[in-house]
ZADO-571078 format. One record per residue (C-alpha): z negated, y, x. Coordinates in Angstrom, 2 decimals. Layout:
BEGIN
Z Y X
...
This chain:
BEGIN
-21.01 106.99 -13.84
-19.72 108.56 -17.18
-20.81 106.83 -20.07
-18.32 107.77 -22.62
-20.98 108.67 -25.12
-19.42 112.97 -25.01
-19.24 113.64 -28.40
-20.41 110.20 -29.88
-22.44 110.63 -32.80
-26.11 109.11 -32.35
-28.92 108.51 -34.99
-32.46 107.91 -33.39
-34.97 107.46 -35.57
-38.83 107.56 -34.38
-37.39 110.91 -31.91
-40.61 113.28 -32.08
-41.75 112.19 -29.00
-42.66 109.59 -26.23
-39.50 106.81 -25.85
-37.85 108.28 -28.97
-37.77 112.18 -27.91
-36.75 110.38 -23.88
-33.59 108.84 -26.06
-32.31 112.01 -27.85
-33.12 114.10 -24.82
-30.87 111.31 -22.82
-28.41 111.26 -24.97
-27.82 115.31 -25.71
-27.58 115.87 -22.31
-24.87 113.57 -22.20
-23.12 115.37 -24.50
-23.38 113.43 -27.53
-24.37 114.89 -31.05
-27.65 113.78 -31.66
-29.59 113.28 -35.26
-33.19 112.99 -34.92
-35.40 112.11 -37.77
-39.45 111.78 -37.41
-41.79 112.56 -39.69
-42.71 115.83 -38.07
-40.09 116.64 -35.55
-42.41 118.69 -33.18
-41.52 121.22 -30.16
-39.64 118.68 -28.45
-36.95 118.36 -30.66
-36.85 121.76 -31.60
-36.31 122.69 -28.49
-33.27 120.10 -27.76
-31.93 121.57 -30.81
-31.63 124.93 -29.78
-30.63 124.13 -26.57
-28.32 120.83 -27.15
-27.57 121.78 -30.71
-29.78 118.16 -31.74
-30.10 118.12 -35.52
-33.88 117.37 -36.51
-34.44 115.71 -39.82
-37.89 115.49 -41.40
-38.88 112.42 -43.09
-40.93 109.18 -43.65
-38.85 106.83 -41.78
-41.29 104.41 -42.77
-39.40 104.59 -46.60
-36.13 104.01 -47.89
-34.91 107.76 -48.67
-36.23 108.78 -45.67
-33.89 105.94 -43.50
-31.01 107.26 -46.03
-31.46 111.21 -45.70
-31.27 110.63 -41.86
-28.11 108.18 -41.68
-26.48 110.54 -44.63
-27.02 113.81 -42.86
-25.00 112.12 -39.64
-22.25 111.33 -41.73
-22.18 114.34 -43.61
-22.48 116.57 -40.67
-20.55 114.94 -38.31
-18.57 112.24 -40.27
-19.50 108.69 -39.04
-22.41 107.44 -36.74
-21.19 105.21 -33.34
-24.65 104.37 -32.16
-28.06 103.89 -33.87
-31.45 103.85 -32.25
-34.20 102.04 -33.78
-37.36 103.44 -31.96
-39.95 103.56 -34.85
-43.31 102.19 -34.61
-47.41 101.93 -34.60
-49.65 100.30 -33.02
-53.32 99.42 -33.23
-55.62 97.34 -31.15
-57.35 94.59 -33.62
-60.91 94.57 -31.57
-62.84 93.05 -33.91
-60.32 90.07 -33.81
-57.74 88.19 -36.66
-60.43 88.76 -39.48
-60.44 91.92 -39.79
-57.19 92.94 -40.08
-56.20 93.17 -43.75
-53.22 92.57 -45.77
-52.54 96.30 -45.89
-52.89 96.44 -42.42
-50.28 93.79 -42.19
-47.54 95.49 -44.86
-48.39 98.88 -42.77
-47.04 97.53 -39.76
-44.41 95.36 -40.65
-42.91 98.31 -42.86
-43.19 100.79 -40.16
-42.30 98.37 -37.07
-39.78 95.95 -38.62
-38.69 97.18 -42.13
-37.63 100.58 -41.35
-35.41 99.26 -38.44
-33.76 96.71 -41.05
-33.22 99.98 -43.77
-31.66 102.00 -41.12
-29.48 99.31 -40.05
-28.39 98.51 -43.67
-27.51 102.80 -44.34
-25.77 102.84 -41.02
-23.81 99.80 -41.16
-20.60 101.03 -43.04
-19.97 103.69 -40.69
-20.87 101.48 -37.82
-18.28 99.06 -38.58
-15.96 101.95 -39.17
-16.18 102.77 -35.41
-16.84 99.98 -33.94
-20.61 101.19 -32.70
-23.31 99.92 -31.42
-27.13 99.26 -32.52
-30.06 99.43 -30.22
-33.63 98.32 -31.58
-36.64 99.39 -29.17
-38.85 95.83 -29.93
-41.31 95.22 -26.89
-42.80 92.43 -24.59
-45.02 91.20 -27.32
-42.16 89.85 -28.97
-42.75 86.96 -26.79
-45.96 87.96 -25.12
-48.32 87.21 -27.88
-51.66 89.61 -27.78
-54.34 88.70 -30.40
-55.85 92.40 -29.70
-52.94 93.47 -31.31
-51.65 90.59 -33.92
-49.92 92.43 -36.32
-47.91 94.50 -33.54
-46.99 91.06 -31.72
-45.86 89.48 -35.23
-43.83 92.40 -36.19
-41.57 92.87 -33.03
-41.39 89.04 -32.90
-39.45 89.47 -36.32
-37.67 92.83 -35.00
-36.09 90.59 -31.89
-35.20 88.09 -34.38
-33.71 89.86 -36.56
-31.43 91.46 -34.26
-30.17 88.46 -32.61
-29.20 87.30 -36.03
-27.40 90.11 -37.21
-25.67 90.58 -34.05
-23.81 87.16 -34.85
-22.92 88.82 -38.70
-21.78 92.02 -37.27
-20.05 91.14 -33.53
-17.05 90.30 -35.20
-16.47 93.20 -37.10
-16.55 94.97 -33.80
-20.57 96.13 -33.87
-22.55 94.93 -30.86
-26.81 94.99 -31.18
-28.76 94.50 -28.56
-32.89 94.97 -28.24
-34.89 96.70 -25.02
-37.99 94.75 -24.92
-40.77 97.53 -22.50
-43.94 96.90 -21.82
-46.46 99.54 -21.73
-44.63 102.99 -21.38
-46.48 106.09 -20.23
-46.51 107.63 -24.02
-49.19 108.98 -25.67
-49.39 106.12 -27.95
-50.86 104.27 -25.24
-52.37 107.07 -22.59
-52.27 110.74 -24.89
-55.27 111.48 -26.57
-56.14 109.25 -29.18
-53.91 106.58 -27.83
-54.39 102.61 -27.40
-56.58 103.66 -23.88
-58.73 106.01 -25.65
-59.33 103.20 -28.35
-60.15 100.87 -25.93
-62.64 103.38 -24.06
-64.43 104.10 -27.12
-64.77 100.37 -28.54
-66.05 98.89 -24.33
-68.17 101.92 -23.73
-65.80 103.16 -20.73
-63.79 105.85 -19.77
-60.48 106.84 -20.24
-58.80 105.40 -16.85
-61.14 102.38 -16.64
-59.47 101.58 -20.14
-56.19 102.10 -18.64
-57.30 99.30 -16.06
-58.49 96.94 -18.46
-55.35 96.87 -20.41
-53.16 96.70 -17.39
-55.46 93.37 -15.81
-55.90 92.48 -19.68
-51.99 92.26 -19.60
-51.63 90.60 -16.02
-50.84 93.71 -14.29
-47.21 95.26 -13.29
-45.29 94.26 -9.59
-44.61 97.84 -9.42
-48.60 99.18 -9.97
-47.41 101.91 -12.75
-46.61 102.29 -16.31
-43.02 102.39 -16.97
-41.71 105.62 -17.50
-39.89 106.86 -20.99
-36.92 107.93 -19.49
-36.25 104.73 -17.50
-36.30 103.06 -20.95
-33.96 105.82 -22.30
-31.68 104.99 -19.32
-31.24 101.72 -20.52
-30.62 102.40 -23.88
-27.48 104.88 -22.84
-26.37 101.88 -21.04
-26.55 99.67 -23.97
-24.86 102.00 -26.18
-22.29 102.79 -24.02
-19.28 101.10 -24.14
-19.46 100.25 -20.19
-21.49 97.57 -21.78
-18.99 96.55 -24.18
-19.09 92.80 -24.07
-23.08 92.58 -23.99
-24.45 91.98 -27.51
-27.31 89.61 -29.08
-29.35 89.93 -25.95
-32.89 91.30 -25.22
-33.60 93.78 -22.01
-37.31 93.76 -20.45
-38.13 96.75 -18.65
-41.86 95.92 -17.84
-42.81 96.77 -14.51
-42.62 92.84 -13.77
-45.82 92.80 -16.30
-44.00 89.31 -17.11
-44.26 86.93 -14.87
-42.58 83.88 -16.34
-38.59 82.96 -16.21
C-alpha cells in the first residue's frame, strides 16, 4: 500500500534510538525527508543520514530552544513540516513507593514526557496548519493503566493523551488531525538494554536480568501474544496515522500492547 508520505516533510523528536530511531528509519525509507532531533543523535541516525539523507539535530528536547532549533531547521531546510512525531520520554520505576519521589522528580518527568510534546506542537503548528498535516504523540498504556511503581510516568502520559484529544478538537478544523499510539512495553533498551527498567528491577529484587523481565510482564498481567512488542510494529502504526490513508481518523488513541490490556 503506498502511503503518500514520498517527499513529506517529518519532524520526530526523541529519534536516537528505540521507537523514535524505528519512526525515522520507517519513515526515510518511505521516502520522506526526515528531521531528527535527540540529544545525542548516535550511530543510528547517522547512519540513516548518510544513507536516507535524514537530517540529525542535536539538542535538549526537554527545553524550549531545543523544540524550536528542531521545528526551525525543517522549515528552513525544507520549507514547511506535514507530520510531527512526539516520541520523547523517561521513565523510572518508583520502588520505594509514592514517598519518595520528589517534586523534582515530578517537574523532570512531566517536562520531558508531557511538556516537550506540548512545545513542539506549539513551534510546529503554523506550518502544520499551512499543509494541512498531521500530529502523532507516542503516550503509552499507563495513560489509563495506572502503575504506582511508576507514578510520575502514569501521571504524565495521562496528561499527554489528554492533551491531545483536546487539541485535536482546536486544530481538526483548520485541517490538522492528532492522534496518540498508546504501546505497552516495547523491546527498547529503556526497558530490556543495559541499564533499562529490567535491569532496575533485577538490582532492587535481588534477581536476574530475565527473571526481571518476567516479573514485569506477570506484574503487568502478561501479553496474549507471550512477547514484547516490537519498535517497528509501533513505527508501522505511526506511518499509518500520518498518512493521509487515514485521513478522517483524528482525536483517537491506538493500543498496540500485545493484548497486555485486557479490559474493553
Amino acid at each position: 500500500m503506498d502511503l503518500h508520505l514520498k517527499d513529506k516533510t517529518v519532524v520526530v523528536t526523541g529519534a536516537s534510538r528505540g521507537i523514535g530511531l524505528a519512526i525515522a528509519r520507517a519513515f526515510a525509507e518511505e521516502g520522506a525527508y526526515v528531521v531528527a532531533g535527540a540529544r545525542t543523535p548516535g550511530p543510528g541516525l547517522a547512519g540513516l543520514a548518510e544513507s536516507h539523507g535524514l537530517v540529525p539535530v542535536a539538542g535538549d528536547l526537554a527545553a524550549a530552544d531545543g523544540v524550536d532549533r528542531l521545528v526551525e531547521t525543517a522549515v528552513e531546510r525544507f520549507g514547511g513540516i506535514d507530520v510531527l512525531v512526539n516520541n520523547v520520554g523517561i521513565l523510572h520505576p518508583r520502588l520505594n513507593g509514592f514517598l519518595s519521589v520528589t517534586d523534582e522528580d515530578w517537574l523532570t518527568t512531566f517536562n520531558a514526557n508531557f511538556m516537550s510534546a506540548v512545545r513542539a506542537c506549539r513551534s510546529a503548528l503554523p506550518s502544520l496548519v499551512a499543509s494541512h498535516g498531521a500530529i502523532v504523540t507516542i503516550s503509552s498504556v499507563n495513560a489509563f493503566l495506572p502503575d504506582p511503581g511508576i507514578i510520575d510516568y502514569t501521571a504524565s502520559k495521562a496528561a499527554l493523551t489528554n492533551f491531545s484529544k483536546a487539541l485535536s478538537k482546536e486544530v481538526g478544523p483548520q485541517g490538522v488531525r492528532v492522534n496518540t499510539v498508546a504501546p505497552g512495553p516495547v523491546s527498547t533498551d529503556m526497558w530490556v538494554g543495559e541499564g533499562g527498567l529490567a535491569d532496575q528491577v533485577a538490582s532492587a529484587l535481588g534477581v536476574d536480568h530475565d527473571t526481571a523481565v518476567d516479573e514485569i510482564i506477570a506484574g503487568a498481567g502478561g501479553f496474549a501474544t507471550g512477547r514484547f512488542t516490537r519498535p517497528e510494529e509501533v513505527a508501522d502504526l505511526v506511518l499509518m496515522l500520518a498518512s493521509d490513508r487515514a485521513g478522517n481518523i483524528t482525536g483517537a488513541d491506538f493500543t498496540i500492547d500485545g493484548g497486555l490490556i485486557k479490559t474493553l
